[in-house]
C-alpha positions as CSV (number, residue, x, y, z in Angstrom):
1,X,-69.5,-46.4,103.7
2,X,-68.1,-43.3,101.4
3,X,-71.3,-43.1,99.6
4,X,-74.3,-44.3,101.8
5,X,-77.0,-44.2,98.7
6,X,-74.7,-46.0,96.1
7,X,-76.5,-48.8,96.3
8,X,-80.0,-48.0,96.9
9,X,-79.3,-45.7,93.3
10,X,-77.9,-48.6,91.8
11,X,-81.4,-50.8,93.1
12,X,-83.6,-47.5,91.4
13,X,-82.1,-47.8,87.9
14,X,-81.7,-51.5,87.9
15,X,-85.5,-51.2,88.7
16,X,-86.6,-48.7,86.4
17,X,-84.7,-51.0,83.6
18,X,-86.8,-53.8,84.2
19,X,-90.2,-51.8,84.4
20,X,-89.0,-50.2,81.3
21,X,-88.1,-53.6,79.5
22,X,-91.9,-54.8,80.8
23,X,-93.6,-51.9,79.2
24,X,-92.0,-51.9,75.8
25,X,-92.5,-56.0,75.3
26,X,-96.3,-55.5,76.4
27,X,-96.6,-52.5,74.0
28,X,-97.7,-53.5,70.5
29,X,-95.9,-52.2,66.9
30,X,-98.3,-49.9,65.8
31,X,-97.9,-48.0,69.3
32,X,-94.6,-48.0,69.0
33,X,-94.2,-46.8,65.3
34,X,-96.3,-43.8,66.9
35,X,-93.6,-42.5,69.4
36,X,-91.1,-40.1,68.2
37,X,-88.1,-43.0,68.4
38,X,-90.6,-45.3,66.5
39,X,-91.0,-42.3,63.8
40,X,-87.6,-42.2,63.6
41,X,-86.9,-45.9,62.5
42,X,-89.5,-45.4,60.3
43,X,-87.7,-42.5,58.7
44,X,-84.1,-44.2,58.6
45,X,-82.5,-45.1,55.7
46,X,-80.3,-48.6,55.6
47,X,-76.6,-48.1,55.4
48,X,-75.2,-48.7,51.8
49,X,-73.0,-51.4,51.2
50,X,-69.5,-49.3,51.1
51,X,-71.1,-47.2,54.5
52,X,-71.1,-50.6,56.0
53,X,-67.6,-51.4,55.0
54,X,-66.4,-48.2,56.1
55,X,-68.0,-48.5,59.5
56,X,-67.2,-52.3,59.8
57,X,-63.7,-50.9,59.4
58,X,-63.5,-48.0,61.2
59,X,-64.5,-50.7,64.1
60,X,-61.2,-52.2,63.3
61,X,-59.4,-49.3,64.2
62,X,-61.1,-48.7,67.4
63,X,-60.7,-52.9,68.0
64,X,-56.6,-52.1,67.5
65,X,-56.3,-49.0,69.2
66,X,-58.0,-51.0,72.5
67,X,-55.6,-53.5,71.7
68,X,-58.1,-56.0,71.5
69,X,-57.0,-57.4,68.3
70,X,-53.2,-58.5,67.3
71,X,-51.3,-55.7,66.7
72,X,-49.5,-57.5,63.7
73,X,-50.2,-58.0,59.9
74,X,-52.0,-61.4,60.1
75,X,-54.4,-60.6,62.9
76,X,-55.9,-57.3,61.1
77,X,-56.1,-59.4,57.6
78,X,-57.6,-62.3,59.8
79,X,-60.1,-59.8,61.3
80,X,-60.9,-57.5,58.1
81,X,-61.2,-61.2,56.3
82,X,-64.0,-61.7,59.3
83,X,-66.3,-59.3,58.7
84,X,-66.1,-59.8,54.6
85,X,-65.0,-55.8,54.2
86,X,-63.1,-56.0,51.1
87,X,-65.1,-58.5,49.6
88,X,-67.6,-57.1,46.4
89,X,-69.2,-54.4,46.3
90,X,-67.3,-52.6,49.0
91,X,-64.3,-53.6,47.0
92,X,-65.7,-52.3,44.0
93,X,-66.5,-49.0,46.2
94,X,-62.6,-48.5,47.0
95,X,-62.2,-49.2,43.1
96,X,-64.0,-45.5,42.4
97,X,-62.7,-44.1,45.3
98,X,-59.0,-44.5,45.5
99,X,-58.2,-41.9,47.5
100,X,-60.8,-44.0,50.5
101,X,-58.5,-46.5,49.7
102,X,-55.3,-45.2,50.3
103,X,-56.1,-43.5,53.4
104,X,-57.2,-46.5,55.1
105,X,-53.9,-48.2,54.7
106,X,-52.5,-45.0,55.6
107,X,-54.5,-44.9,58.9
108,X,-53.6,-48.2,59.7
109,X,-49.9,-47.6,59.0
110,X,-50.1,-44.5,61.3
111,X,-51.7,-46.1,64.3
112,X,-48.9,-48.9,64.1
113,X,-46.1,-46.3,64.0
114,X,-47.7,-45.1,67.4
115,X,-47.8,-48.4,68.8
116,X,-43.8,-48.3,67.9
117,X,-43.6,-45.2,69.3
118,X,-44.6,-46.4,72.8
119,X,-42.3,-49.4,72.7
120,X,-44.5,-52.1,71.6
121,X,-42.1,-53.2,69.1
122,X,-39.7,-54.2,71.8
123,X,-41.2,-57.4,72.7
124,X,-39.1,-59.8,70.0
125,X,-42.2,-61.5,69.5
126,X,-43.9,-58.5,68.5
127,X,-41.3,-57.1,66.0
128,X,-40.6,-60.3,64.3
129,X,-44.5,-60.3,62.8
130,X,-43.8,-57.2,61.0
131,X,-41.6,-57.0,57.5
132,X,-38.2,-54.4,57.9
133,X,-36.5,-52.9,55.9
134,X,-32.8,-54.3,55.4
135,X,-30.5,-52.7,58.2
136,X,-33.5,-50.4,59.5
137,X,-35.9,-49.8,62.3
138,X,-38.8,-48.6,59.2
139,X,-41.6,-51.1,58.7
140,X,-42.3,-52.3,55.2
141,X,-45.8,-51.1,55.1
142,X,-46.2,-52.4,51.1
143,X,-45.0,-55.7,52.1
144,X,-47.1,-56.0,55.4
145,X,-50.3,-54.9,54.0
146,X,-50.0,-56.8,50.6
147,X,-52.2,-59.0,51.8
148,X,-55.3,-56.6,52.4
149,X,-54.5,-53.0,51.1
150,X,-56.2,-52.0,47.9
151,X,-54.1,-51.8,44.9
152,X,-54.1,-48.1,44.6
153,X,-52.0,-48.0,48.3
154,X,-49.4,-50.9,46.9
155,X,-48.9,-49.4,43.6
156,X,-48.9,-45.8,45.8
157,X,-46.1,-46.9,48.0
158,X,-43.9,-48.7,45.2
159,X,-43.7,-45.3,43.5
160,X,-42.9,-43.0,46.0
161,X,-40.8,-45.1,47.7
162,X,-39.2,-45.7,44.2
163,X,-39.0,-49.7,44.9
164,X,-41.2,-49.9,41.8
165,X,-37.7,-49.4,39.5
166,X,-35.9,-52.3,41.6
167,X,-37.0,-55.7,39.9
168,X,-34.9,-57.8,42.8
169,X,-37.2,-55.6,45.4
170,X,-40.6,-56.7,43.3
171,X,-39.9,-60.3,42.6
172,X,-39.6,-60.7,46.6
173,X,-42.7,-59.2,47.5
174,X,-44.3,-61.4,44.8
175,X,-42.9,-64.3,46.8
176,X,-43.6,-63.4,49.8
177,X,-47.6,-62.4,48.1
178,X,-47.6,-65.9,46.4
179,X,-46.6,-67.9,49.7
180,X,-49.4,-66.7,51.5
181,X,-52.0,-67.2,48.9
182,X,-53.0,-70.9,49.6
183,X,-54.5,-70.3,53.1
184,X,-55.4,-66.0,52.5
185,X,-58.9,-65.2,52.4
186,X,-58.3,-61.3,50.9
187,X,-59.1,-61.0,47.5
188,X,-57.2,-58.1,47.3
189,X,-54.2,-60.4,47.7
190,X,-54.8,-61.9,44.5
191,X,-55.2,-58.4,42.7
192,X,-51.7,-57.4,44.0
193,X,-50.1,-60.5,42.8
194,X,-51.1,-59.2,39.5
195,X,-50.1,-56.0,40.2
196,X,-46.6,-56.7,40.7
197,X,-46.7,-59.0,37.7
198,X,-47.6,-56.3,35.8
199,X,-44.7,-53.9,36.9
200,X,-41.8,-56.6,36.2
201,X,-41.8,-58.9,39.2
202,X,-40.2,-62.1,38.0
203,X,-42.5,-64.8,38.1
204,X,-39.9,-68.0,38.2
């Protein structure tokens, strides 16, 4: 064997986490409270609501960059649906803070363009889940996030990108915004449909 004392190391600290586990069930609370970790709980402060959501979604990005979540539109909604994050108040958080907002979108659209960037989008399966745009290789980030990027990011994206003069371009992201709202659990789907309402999508 390579490494003669592998396992007897392995046998120590397997050992030394049970005797550890033992002592800590058998010591009571107050002792506890009186070490410095148990001083330190004592001293923490609970995360806010919006630090919550931000960390909650900050463990989405980690969760897509490990590609051990769909790397398509319906699987992140589906997982930021899961864990409630743009649900009130964090929703109401992104509200103040547009600029939080955008940039989470933004990060989201940046990993995904890395993901392209390495040929993940050569798999047909793969690069039919994602919206193009006509006679390109460039995702439609305002139509693939619709369904869970803040308004601040859609309405962001429709004027830079200029689509927000094209009426035609509007009325088919409502579509596509209305079709899914039957089975979508994002709020922020619904406040989008409004949005483009607002800026002269045709309802009919």
């Amino acid at each position: 064997m390579r490494y003669p004392n592998t396992i007897d190391r392995l046998t120590e600290i397997c050992q030394s986490h049970r005797n550890l586990g033992v002592s800590f069930l058998h010591r009571t609370a107050e002792k506890y409270l009186q070490t410095q970790s148990g001083k330190k709980l004592l001293q923490a402060q609970p995360l806010l609501e919006h630090e919550l959501g931000m960390r909650r979604y900050k463990c989405t990005l980690v969760l897509m960059k490990l590609c051990t979540i769909g790397l398509h539109p319906e699987a992140i909604s589906e997982n930021l649906a899961s864990i409630s994050m743009y649900k009130r108040p964090f929703l109401g958080y992104l509200d103040e803070h547009k600029e939080v907002a955008i940039a989470i979108s933004v990060q989201l659209e940046e990993i995904v363009e890395k993901f392209k960037s390495l040929g993940f989008f050569l798999d047909e399966w793969m690069k039919s889940k994602w919206p193009y745009f006509t006679d390109t290789e460039n995702v439609d980030y305002t139509k693939a996030f619709a369904e869970f990027s803040h308004r601040a990011y859609t309405e962001l994206k429709l004027r830079i990108s200029g689509f927000v003069q094209k009426r035609q371009y509007l009325t088919e992201l409502l579509r596509s915004c209305v079709s899914r709202i039957h089975w979508s659990k994002q709020q922020t789907l619904f406040i989008n449909t409004h949005l483009l309402l607002e800026l002269g999508a045709g309802p009919n």
